[in-house]
N, C-alpha and C positions, 0 to 999 in steps of 0.2 A: 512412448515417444518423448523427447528429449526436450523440455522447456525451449533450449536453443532450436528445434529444430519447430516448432510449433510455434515461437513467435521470432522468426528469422527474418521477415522482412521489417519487423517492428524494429529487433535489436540494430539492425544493418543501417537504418532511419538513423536513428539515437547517435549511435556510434559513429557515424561517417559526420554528425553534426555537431557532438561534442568530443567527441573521444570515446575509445572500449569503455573505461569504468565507467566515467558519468554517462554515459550512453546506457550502459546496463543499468546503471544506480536508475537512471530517467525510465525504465522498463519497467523495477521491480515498483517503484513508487506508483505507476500505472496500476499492476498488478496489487498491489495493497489497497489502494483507492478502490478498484473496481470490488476486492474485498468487504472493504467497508460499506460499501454501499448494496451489496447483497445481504451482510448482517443487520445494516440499518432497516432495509425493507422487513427483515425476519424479523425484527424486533418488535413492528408495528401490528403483529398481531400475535408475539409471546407476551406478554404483560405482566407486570411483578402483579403479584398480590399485597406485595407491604407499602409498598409505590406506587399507587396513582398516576398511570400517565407516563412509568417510565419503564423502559424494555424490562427484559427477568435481568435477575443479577449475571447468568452466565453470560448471557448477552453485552452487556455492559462491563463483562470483564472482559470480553474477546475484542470489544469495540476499543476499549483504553489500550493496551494490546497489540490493536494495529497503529492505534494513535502514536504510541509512544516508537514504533518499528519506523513508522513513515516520519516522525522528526529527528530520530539516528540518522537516517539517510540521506534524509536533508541536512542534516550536518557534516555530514562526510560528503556532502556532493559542495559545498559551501569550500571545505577546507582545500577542497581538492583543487575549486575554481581558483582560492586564493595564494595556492602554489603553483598556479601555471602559468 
């Protein structure tokens, strides 16, 4: 099944209140967030061994990762806002 077709009432929301792009852009940053917070849970119980207290390294690369994917998009959702 088809992203589009599995979160259709989501995108349809987004879209009809900001526009297609930032409407989708407003989807995927859902879908990244919800990401994040699935690895964040994982994390709390892989534990580095060199780290004390902080996820494993793979962990914490996937986490920076999405970090850095969800402020691309807010950027481009920023630029986007500021040329319409």
């Amino acid at each position: 099944m088809s992203v589009y077709d599995e979160k259709r009432e989501e995108l349809e929301r987004h879209e009809f209140m900001m526009g297609v792009p930032r409407g989708r852009l407003a989807v995927t940053l859902d879908a990244i967030t919800d990401a994040m917070a699935l690895v964040g849970q994982h994390g709390v119980y892989c534990q580095s061994q060199r780290q004390l207290g902080m996820p494993a390294m793979d962990i914490q690369v996937v986490m920076k990762s999405l970090k850095d994917a969800k402020e691309l998009i807010q950027g481009v959702m920023e630029e986007l806002k500021a040329n319409a």
